[in-house]
Structures are given as C-alpha cells and as structure tokens.
N, C-alpha and C positions, 0 to 999 in steps of 0.2 A: 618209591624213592624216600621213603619218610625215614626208614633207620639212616639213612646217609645226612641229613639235616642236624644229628648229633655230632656231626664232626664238619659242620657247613654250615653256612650262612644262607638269609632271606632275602631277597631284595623285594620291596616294596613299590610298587608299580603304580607310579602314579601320571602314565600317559607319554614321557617322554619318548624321543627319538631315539636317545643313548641310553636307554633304558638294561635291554639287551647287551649294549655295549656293554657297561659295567659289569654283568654275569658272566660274558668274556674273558674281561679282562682278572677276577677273580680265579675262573679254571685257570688260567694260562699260571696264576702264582702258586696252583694247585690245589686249590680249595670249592669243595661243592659248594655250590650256589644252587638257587632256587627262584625261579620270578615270579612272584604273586600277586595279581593287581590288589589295590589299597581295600577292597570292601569284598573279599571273596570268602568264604566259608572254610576252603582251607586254611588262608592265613586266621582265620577266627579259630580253628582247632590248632594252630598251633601257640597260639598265644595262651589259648586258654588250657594247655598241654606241657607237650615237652620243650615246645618253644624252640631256640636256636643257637648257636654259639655268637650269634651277632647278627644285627638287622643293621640294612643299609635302604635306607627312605630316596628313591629316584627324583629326577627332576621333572617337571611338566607343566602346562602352560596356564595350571590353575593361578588362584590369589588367595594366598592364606587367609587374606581380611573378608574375602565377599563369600555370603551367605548361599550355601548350596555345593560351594567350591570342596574337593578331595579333602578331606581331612585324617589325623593321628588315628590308627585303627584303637580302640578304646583298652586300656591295660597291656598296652606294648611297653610303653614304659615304665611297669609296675613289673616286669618280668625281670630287672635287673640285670637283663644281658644288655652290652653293649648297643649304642645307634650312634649311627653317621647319615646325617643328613647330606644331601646335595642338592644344592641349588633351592627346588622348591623344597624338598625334605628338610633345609633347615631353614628356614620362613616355617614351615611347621611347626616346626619345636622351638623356635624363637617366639612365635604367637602361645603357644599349649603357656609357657613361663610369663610370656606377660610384657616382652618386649612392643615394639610398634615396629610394623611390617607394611611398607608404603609404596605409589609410584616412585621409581626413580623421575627427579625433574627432570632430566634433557631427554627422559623416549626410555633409558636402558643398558644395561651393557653388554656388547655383544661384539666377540673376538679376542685379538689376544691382550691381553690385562699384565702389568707387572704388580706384583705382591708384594708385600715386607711381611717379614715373619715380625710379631711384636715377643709373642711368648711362645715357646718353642715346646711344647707338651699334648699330649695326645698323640694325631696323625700326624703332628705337624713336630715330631720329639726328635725326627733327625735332622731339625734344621740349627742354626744358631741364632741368636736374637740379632736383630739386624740384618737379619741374610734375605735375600728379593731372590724369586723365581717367578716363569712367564707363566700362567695360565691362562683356560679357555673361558670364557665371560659369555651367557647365555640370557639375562634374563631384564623381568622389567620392573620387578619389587627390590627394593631392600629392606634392610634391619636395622632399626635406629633403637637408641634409649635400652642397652640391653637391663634386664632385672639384674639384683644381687647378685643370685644364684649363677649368672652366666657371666661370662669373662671374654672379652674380645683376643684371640691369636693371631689375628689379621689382618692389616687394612691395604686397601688396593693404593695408586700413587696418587687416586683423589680422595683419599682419605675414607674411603667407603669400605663396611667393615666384611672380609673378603671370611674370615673362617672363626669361628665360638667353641667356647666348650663350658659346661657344666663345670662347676669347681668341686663338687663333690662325689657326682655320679661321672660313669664313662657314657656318656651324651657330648656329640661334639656335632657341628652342622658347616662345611664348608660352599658360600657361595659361588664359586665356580667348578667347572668340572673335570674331575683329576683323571677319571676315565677314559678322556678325548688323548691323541696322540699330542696335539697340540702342547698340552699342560705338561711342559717338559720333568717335572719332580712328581707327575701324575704318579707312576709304577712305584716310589718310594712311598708316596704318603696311605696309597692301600696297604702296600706291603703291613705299614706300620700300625696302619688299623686293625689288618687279620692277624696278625702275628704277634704283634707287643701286647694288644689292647683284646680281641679276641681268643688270642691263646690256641688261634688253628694251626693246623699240621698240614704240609705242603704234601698230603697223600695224594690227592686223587689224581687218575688219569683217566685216558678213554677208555680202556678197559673199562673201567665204571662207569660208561654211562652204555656199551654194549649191553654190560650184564641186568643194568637195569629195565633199559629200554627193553629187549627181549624178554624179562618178564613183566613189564610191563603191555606188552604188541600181544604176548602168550593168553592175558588175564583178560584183557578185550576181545581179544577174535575167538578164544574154546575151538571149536570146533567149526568154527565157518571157513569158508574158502575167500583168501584173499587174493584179487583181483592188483596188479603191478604196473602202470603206465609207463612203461619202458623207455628213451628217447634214444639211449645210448652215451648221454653224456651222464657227466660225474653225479651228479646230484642224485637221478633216479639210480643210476647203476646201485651206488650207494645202498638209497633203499632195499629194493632189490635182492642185495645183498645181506643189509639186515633182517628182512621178510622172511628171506632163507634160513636163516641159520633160528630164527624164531620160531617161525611155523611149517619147514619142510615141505614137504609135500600138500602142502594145505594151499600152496602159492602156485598160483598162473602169472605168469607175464606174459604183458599183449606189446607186444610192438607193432607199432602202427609207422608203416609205409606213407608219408600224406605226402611224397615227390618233393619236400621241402628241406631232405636231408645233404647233409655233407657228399662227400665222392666217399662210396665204397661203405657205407652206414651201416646197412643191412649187411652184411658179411662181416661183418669185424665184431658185430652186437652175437651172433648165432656163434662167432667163435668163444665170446669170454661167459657166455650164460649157457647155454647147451654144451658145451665141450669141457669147460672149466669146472660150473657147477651142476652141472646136469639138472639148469631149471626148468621148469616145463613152460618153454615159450612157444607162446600163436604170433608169429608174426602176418600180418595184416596190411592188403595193400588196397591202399584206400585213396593213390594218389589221385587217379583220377575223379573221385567225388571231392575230395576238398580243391583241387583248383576250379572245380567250378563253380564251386560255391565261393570261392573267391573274386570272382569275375566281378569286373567294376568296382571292386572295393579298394578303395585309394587310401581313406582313415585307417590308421595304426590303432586306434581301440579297437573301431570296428572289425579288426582285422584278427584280432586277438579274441574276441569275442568270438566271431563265427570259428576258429582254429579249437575253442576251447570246447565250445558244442558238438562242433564235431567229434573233437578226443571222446567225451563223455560218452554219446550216442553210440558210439565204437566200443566200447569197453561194454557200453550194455548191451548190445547185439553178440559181443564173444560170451558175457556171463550167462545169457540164456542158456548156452551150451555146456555152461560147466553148473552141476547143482552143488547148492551152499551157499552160491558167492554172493556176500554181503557187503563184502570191505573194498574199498580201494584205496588201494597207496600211491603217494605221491611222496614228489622229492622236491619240494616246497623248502625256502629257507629264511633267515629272519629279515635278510635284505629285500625280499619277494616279497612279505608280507608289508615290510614298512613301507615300501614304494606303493602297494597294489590298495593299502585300509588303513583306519583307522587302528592300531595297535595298542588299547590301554587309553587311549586320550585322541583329541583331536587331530591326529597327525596329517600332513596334507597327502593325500595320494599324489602319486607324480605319475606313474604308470600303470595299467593293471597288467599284471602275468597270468600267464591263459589257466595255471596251474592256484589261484587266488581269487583274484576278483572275474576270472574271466567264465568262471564257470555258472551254469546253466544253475537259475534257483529252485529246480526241483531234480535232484539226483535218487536214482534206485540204491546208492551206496552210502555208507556211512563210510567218512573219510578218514584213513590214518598217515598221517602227515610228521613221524618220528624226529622229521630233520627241523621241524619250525624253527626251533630255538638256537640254531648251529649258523654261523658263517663258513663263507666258501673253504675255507684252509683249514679250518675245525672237521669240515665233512670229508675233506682231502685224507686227512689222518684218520678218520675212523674208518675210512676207506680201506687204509694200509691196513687197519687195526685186524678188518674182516677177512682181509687175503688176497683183496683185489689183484689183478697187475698194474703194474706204475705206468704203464704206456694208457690206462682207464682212469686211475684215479688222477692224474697230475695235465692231464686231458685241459686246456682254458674251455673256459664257460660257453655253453651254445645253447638259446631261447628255446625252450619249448616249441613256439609257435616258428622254426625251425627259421631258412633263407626266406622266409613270407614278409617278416619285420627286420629285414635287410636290404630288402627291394623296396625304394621310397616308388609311392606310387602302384599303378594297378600292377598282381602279379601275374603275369602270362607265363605256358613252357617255356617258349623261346629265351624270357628274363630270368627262369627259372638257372637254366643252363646256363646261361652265361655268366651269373653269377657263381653257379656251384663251378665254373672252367676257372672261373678267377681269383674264388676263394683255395682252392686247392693247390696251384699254382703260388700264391701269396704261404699258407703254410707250410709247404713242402720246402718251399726256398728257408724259411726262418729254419726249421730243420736241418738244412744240408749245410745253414752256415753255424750252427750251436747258437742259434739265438731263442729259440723256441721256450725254454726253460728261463728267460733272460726276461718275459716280458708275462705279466698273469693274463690278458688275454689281448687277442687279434685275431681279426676277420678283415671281410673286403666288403663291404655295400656299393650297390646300385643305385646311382644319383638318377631323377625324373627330369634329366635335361642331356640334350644333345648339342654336342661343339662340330665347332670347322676341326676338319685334320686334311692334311695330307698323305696320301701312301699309293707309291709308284707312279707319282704326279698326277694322280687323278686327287680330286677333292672329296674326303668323307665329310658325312654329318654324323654322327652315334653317340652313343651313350659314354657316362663318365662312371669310374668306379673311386670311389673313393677308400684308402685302407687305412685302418684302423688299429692302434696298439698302443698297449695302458700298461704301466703296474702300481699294483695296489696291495694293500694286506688281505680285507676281506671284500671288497666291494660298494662300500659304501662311501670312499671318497678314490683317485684315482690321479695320475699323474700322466701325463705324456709319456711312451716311451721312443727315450733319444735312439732312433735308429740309424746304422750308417747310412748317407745320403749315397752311398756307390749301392750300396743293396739294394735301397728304395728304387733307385736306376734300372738295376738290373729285374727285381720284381716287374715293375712299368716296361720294361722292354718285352721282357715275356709275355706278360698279358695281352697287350696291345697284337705284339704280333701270331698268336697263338687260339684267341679266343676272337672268334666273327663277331662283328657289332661292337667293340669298345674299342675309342681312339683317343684317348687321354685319363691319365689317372692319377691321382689327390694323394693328399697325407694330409690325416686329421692330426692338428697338434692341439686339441682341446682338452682341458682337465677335467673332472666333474667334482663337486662343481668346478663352473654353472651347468657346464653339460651334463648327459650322463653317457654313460657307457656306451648302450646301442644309441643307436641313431631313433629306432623308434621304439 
C-alpha cells in the first residue's frame, strides 16, 4: 500500500476510540488513509522517506504533560507536509511549541460543545469570523498560554481554546472531534484540511483497497492454503470472497453447522459459494458437539469463549485433511476489535467476539483478518465491489457465536428452536411488509423469565421473547427503530400462536449507547 500514501494521508494513532473513525471518514471524501500507531517502524520509514501528503495526529487518553505519555513521532514536523492535530494530537503540538497543556478544573469536557470561530483560516477557512458551530468535546487537558508562533482560531462558549494553528507553517490542532457525527461542520473542516491545505485528489475508491488487499493477501499466503471460517453472514461471506479472487483455488471454506444458525443457513450458504463461485466448501456439522459443550453455561463470555474454541478446534481438525493450510481467515471488523481489546491505547472492552478476544491463545494458524480496518457499510460495498448478490451482501448483522448470544441464559435444543421459529417469523414479516432494508439490523432474543398467559382459558407459564431493531451507520452508535405498533401486533400475534412455549413478547426501544446492540 505504500505507492498509494503519495496521493493519501497518515493518521497517527495514538489509542483513541475514533481513531478508525477518522480513516473512515477520510475514504468516504475519497482520499487514502493510512492508520499507523504513534511508535511503529512504518510510520518511522515513512517520515524518514517519502512521507505523505498530510498527517492527522488521533486523540487518546494519554497527557502531553506526564512522563512516559505517547508522544510527536521525532521529524514529523520537519517533513513540512501538513498536521492536524485532534484532541490529544493537538496538546501534542501545543506542548512540542511551548505552550502549557493542563487539567481542565471542573473534570473535562465531554459532549456537545458550541464553538466561535475567532479567525477563520486553515480547516477552519470556510467559516466567517464570528460564526459558532456544535461540536463533539472529548477530553480532560487543555491548552493555555499559547507561544508566538501559534495563534488561537477557536474558543469554546467558556472561553476555552477549541482549535490553533501555526502562523507560518500548515500545523493546526483542533480540540474537539470533527470526525464524530455529532460535530455538525465535522465533514467541512476535513474536507478543508484534505483539499485546501493538503492538495488531495478525491481519487480513491474500493476498487483500491480490492486491488491492494489482494496483493497484499497474494504476498503473505505464496503458496499456502488458506483455511475461510464461513458463517454465512456478510462479514465472512465478504472475506470469502476476497480470499477467492486473491488466492483461487488455494482457499477451503469450512462451514461449520454448530445448530445455532438462522432457518435455512446451510442451503442458502452452498448456493452463493459452490454454485456462484465454485468455492471449495466443507461444510461441517458439528451441531451436536457445541451444544453440549454449552450445557450449563449461562455467562455470555463464557459463552463466546467455548463457541470460539470450538470454531478453532474445527477448522483444525478439516486442515489436517487438506495439506498447506497455514492461514485462516476471518471477517473480523474495527467495531469487533474495538469492543473485544485494547486497540492502540487503553480502550475499554465492552464485549469479546468469538472471531477477537474469544479465540484460543494457541492457534495452528496464522491469521488474516483483511476486513480489521472496515465498518459494516464499508464491508457492504466491497461486497458489491466483489460480485456478491445483494440478497448476501445487504444481509443485517448476525454473531458468530450464532442464536447462542440470543438466548439469555442456558442454551438448550428445545430454546434453540424456539428461538430460530421466532426469529424467522420476526424477519420474514419485516420482508413482506418492505421494512427489512428500512432498519440496519433486527433479530428476536430469548428472555431467561417465564410470564402468566392465557390461551384457550387455560393458564400458561413460558418464556418471553423480546424483538430487537436499530439503524445505525456503521455500528458503533445505534438508534431505535420506530416500527409500526400494527406490525409489532401482528409479528407478537404470530409468534405467540405459532411457536410452542412463548406467551408474550417485548420491543426493545434502547439506543446504544448506553446499550449495545445484542443483548449479550
């Protein structure tokens, strides 16, 4: 990917959550990006090289002031291309000049923030002096006493100085983050970094990160046989599909059976990969060893845990049978990584993904994980990019660790089935009424409580399902979605009378945050 860095930028990674983001939102203005954390050996051959058309310094939870803390990669700013700092990026570069970079007193600021533009140049040259827009407020330092050389363009409505720039050099550092959706002039003041100030060309598309990846997937694997953990959903199909067109006939895909799939999984997977691409798939049915290894396991880690050993252990039991296999692929994404580790910096886990943290610390495979860097809608389109069918790639999201982390509580057959009678029933109906494309994802889970009902005047006790549906852009924040309450009706009417053992059923109206998506 290095000849593409002359016509793209670097983002400098220094631990944030929106780290990522920002490399996002970059492609979408059509400019290659690049995420390199702050002390890595690449970004050291590229500073001390060809360098970049613009470097962008990320936010993270370091303190420019204390000893030990992420600091300016040394002769970045000797390279005289452009830097935009964020958040902690410019505490960086406010400290490297000489300013003072302190607690904020009350704790911090954190959310939405109103701004004043003071001086209107730089990222900040489409505004007018005087003009306030909302931004997103993340942090717990500020920037006091700036040096000659730097010049305030910013202050927030408590006088706190929101964005800087060098008066002679193209060095500018804004404290809050134009990347988040929140920051409503967000998509302008990049625009006006890449394009006014870095002199980039709105070239790139997927196509270029096909053609790269592929050689790139080509220059790792030579000649070994890689190994494709299949699920059926978008993510892996994905893969899958890039593995193919990469390495040919070098690629096995395993699908693995674990009885925790959708209705009709396995036949729909054999049609778009043996019939479509004529991949070489082992499908594998291994329902009955993972539910019984699931037995008595109630924890959602733990659940994901033994899910993820199993996949592994499965994948090595088909590799013995095919010689070469070295690699295994997965369709791992940046949302999956940020929730499941530590990405760059302290980040908190929130959950581990059986395809992340959930795997077994000694693998016979060395992993290739092409999608790390991509969100869900980014993966949607290279999807298309590849040939998929739209009824695969446009497919809402479904776990790895399959109706297991849907079912709160122990997984039994019986909860098995009833969940897969109720989830199918739940999207078949969004389908027949055109709401299915209307909403980025919905399922049904299995609540671990049983209600009074009535039916045919006899008194039940059973189980509650509760149904679930969200849209979002990529995943990592998510909104309710307003579904008609006659639908909701009509869904709840089916189930209840259609599927044995469930006599009342929910509508989740939670955002994430504070929630998240699945349930567990």
């Amino acid at each position: 990917m290095k000849e593409l860095l002359r016509e793209g930028v670097v983002i400098v990674d220094y631990g944030s959550q929106y780290t990522l983001l920002i490399a996002r939102r970059v492609r979408e203005l059509g400019v290659y990006s690049e995420v390199l954390p702050w002390d890595s050996e690449r970004l050291r051959e590229l500073i001390d090289g060809e360098g970049a058309q613009g470097w962008i310094l990320s936010g993270g939870p370091g303190q420019a002031s204390a000893v030990g803390s992420p600091r300016l990669p040394e002769g970045l700013l000797e390279t005289g291309q452009p830097v935009l700092g964020i958040c902690y990026g410019m505490q960086l570069l406010a400290a490297r000049f000489g300013a003072t970079v302190r607690p904020v007193e009350t704790g911090g600021e954190y959310g939405r923030t109103h701004v004043a533009v003071e001086l209107p140049r730089g990222p900040l040259g489409g505004f007018d002096s005087g003009a306030t827009t909302t931004v997103w407020m993340s942090h717990g330092d500020t920037v006091e006493d700036l040096p000659a050389e730097l010049e305030a363009l910013a202050f927030t409505e408590n006088g706190a100085l929101a964005a800087m720039g060098h008066r002679d050099r193209p060095i500018y550092g804004l404290q809050f983050h134009p990347e988040v959706s929140h920051s409503l002039d967000g998509e302008a003041i990049l625009q006006s970094f890449l394009f006014d100030i870095c002199q980039c060309e709105a070239g790139w598309k997927m196509a270029d990160f096909v053609e790269s990846a592929v050689t790139s997937i080509r220059e790792r694997v030579g000649d070994a046989r890689v190994v494709c953990g299949l699920s059926g959903g978008v993510d892996s199909s994905v893969v899958a599909a890039l593995l193919h067109r990469a390495v040919g006939d070098q690629l096995t895909c395993v699908f693995v059976d674990h009885g925790l799939l959708r209705e009709q999984e396995s036949v729909r997977v054999r049609e778009i990969f043996e019939d479509h691409f004529g991949v070489d798939l082992r499908v594998v049915d291994a329902s009955e060893r993972f539910l019984t290894a699931l037995q008595g396991v109630r924890d959602p880690e733990r659940k994901r845990k033994v899910i993820g050993e199993l996949f592994i252990r499965t994948f090595e039991a088909v590799s013995e049978e095919l010689k070469g296999a070295k690699f295994l692929a997965q369709g791992t994404l940046y949302p999956d990584v940020i929730e499941s580790v530590s990405a760059g910096g302290p980040s908190v886990t929130i959950k581990t993904h059986h395809n992340v943290g959930g795997l077994p610390e000694e693998l016979d495979f060395e992993l290739i994980e092409p999608l790390r860097e991509l969100f869900k809608d980014e993966v949607r389109e290279l999807g298309r990019e590849l040939g998929l069918p739209r009824e695969s790639v446009d497919r809402h999201p479904f776990p790895g660790p399959g109706l297991a982390i849907r079912i709160l509580g122990e997984v039994t057959p019986d909860r098995v089935e009833r969940l897969r009678q109720a989830d199918h029933i739940y999207i078949s109906a969004l389908r027949e009424d055109d709401l299915y494309d209307e909403v980025w994802q919905a399922f049904a889970v299995l609540l671990p409580i049983q209600t009074v009902g009535v039916m045919g005047d006899q008194r039940t006790y059973e189980e509650v399902v509760a149904l679930r549906a969200v849209t979002s852009r990529d995943g990592m924040t998510a909104d309710r979605a307003h579904l008609p309450m006659e639908f909701l009706g009509k869904v709840s009417d089916r189930i209840i009378n259609r599927v044995r053992g469930i006599n009342r059923v929910v509508y989740d109206v939670t955002s994430k945050p504070p929630a998240t998506i699945e349930w567990e």
